[in-house]
C-alpha positions in Angstrom: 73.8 109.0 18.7 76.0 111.6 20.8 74.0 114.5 20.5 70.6 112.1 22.0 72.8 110.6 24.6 74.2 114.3 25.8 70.8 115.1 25.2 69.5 112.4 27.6 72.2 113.6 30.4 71.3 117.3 29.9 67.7 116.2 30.6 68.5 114.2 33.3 70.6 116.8 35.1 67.9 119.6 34.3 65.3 117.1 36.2 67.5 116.4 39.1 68.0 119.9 39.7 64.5 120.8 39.3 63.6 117.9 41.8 66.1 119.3 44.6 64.5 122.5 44.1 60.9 121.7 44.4 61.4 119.9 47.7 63.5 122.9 48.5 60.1 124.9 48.0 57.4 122.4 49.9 59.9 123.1 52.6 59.3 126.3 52.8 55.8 126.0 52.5 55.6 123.7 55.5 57.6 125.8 57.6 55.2 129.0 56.3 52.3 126.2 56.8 53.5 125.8 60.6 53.4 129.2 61.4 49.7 129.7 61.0 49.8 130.9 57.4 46.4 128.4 56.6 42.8 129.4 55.3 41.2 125.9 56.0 41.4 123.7 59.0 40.0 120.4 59.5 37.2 120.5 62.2 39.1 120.4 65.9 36.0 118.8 67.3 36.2 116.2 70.5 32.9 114.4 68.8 35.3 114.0 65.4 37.3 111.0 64.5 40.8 111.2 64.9 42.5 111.0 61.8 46.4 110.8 61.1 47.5 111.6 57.4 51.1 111.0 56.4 52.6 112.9 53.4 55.3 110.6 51.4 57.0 112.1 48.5 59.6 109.7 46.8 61.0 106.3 47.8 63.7 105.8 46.5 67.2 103.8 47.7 69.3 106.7 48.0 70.4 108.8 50.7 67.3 110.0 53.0 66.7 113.7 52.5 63.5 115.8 53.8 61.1 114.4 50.9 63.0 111.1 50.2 63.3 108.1 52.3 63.8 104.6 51.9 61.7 101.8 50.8 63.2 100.2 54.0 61.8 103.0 56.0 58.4 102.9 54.0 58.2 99.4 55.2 59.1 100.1 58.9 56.5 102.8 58.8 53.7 100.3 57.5 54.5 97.7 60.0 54.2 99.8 62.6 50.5 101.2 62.0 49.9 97.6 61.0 51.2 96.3 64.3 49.3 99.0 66.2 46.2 98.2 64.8 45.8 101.1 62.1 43.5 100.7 59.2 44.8 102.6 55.7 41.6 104.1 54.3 40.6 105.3 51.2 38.7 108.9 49.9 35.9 106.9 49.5 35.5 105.7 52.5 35.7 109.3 53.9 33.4 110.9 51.9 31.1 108.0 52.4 31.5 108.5 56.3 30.8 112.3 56.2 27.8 111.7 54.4 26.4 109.3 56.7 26.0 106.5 54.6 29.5 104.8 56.1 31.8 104.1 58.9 35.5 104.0 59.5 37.6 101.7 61.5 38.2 102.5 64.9 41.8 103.7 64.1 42.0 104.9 60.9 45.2 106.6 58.8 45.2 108.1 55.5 48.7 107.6 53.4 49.3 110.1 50.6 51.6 110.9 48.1 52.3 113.9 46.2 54.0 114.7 42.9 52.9 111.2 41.1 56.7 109.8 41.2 57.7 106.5 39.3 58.6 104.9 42.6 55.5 105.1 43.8 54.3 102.5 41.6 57.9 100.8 41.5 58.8 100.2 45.1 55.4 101.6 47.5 52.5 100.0 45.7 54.7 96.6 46.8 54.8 97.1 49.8 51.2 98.7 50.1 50.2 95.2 48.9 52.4 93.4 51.3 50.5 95.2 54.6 47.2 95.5 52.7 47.0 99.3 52.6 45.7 101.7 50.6 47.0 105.5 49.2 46.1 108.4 47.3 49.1 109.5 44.9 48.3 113.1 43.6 50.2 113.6 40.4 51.2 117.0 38.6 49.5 116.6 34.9 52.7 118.5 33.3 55.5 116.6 34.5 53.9 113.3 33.4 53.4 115.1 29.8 56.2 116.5 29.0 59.2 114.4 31.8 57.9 111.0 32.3 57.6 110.3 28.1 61.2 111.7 27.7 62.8 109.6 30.5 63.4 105.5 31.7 61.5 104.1 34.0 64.1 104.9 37.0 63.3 104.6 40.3 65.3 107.9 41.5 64.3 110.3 39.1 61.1 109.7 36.9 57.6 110.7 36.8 54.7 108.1 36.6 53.3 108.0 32.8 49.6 107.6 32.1 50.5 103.9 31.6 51.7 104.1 35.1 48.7 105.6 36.3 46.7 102.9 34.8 48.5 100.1 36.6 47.9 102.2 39.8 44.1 102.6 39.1 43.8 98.6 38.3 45.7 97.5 41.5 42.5 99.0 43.7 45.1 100.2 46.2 45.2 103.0 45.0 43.4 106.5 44.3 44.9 108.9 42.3 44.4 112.8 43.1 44.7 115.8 41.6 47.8 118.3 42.3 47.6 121.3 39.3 48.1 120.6 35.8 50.9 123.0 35.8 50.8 125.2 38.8 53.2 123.5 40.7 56.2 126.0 40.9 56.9 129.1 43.1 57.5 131.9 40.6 55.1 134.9 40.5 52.4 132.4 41.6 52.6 130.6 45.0 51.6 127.1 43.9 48.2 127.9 43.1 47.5 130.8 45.0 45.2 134.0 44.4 48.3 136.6 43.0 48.2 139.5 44.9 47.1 142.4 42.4 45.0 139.3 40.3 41.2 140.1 40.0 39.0 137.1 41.8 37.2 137.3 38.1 41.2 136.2 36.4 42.2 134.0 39.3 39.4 132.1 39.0 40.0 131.8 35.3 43.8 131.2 35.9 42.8 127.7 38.2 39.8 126.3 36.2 41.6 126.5 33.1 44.7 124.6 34.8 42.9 121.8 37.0 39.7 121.3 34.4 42.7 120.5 32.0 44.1 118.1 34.4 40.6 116.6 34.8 40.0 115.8 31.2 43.4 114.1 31.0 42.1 112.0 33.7 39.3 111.3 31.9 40.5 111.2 28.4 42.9 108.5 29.6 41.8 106.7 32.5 37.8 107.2 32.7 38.3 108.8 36.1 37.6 112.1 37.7 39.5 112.4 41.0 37.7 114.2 44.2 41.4 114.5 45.9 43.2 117.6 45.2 46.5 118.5 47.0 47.9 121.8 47.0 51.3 122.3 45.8 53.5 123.6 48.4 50.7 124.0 51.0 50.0 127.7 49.6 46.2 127.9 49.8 43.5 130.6 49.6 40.0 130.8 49.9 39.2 131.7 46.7 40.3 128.5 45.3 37.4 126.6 47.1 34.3 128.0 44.5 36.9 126.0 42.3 37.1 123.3 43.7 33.6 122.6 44.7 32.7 123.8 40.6 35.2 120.8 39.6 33.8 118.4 41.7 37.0 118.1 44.7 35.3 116.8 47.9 38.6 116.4 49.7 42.0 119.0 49.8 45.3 118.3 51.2 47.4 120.7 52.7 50.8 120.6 54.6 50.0 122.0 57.7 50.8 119.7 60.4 47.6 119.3 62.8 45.6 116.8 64.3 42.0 115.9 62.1 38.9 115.3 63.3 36.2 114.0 60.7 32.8 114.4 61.3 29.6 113.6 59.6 29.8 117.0 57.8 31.5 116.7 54.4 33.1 120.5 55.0 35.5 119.2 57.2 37.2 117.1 54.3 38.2 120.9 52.9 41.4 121.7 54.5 42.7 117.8 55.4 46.0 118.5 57.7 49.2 116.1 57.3 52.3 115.5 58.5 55.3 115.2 56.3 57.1 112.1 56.5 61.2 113.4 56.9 63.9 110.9 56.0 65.7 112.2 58.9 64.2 110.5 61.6 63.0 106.6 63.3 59.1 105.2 62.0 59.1 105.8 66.2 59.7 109.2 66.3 57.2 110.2 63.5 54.4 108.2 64.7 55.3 109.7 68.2 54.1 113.1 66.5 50.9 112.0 64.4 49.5 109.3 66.3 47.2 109.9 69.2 47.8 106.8 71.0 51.5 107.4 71.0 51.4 110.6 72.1 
């Protein structure tokens, strides 16, 4: 029993370290991301829709850091776009628009979440429900294989489990994307990045075998194939989009922080721009920056 208990904290320190240093890295990316270091842009088009897209990460009750904030503050974030009119809306609904066979509300918002965190499901679905919104929550297929079995359900530290997923998927709130199976690190790779001396013929190899593995896990245990793929860290490259397109993605998140404008031409869903939500500062200030009526 003291050997599965040390093994339980050794775990659970390994985890919290590797969480401090993975929002260490998206950091990074976004400052890279903010300097113009971007293949895709949405379409900067006056005849667009505007489109706001907030990036959550956890939400959790501890101290607000860069990619954690309160479920007080997800709430005060929600009222406000509720208050001001907002509507949350789904993929579907964009894809739908782009191909002309739908419309979108006159102010819509897109909420995402990235890394596929227990609290997502714990604390934000709630309150997702509470101001009738909707989400996409891309998950990372590794770290709900080999971390979320290993761990409790904790609201600080653990990964959803495909059990999780599925109570996601049955709420209807919700749409799960995809974010690597295991690509989402910054070693030799750049998230999922073309390597500099890697042939286009091994890259392309490299990121079919990862996210087609990802897709059959989807499939294998929730019937779904996700059209949402978020790139870890923001590190993109054109030759990921013959991927993407082969897999069947109609929409990619970045973490450059731009305006959107959506059209009724599905290539401007390649390249969706958002804006990190920082624990660091009022639901005012943020929504000062990403929406155009506050501006």
């Amino acid at each position: 029993m003291e050997g599965r208990t040390m093994y339980h904290s050794w775990n659970l320190r390994k985890l919290l370290r590797y969480i401090a240093f993975d929002m260490a890295l998206v950091l990074a990316a976004i400052l890279l991301t903010r300097a113009g270091r971007q293949h895709f842009a949405a379409v900067d088009s006056a005849g667009g829709v505007s489109l706001p897209v907030l990036m959550y990460h956890s939400i959790a009750p501890v101290p607000e850091t860069q990619y954690c904030i309160s479920p007080e503050t997800l709430e005060s974030d929600l009222q406000y776009l509720q208050e001001h009119h907002y509507t949350a809306v789904s993929p579907e609904e964009l894809i739908a628009y782009t191909e002309g066979t739908g419309d979108l509300p006159e102010k819509p918002v897109l909420l995402t979440f990235d890394d596929g965190l227990y609290n997502n499901l714990s604390l934000a679905l709630p309150l997702l429900e509470k101001y009738d919104m909707c989400a996409v929550i891309s998950v990372v297929g590794s770290f709900a294989d080999v971390y979320a079995p290993d761990a409790p359900h904790n609201d600080i530290y653990s990964y959803l489990t495909w059990e999780d997923m599925q109570q996601l998927e049955d709420s209807g709130r919700i749409t799960l994307g995809s974010h690597t199976y295991d690509m989402h690190e910054n070693g030799t790779r750049r998230g999922c990045a073309k390597m500099e001396q890697e042939t286009e013929e091994a890259y392309h190899e490299a990121l079919y075998t990862d996210l087609s593995m990802l897709q059959t896990e989807f499939q294998e245990n929730l019937h779904i194939q996700p059209t949402v793929f978020a790139y870890p860290y923001g590190f993109v490259c054109p030759e990921s989009k013959l991927v993407l397109e082969e897999l069947g993605f109609q929409i990619t998140l970045t973490c450059l922080e731009k305006p959107n404008f959506i059209t009724r031409n599905p290539a401007c869903l390649y390249g969706i721009n958002r804006y990190n939500r920082f624990g660091n500062c009022s639901t005012a200030e943020i929504m000062r920056q990403i929406l155009p009526d506050e501006k």
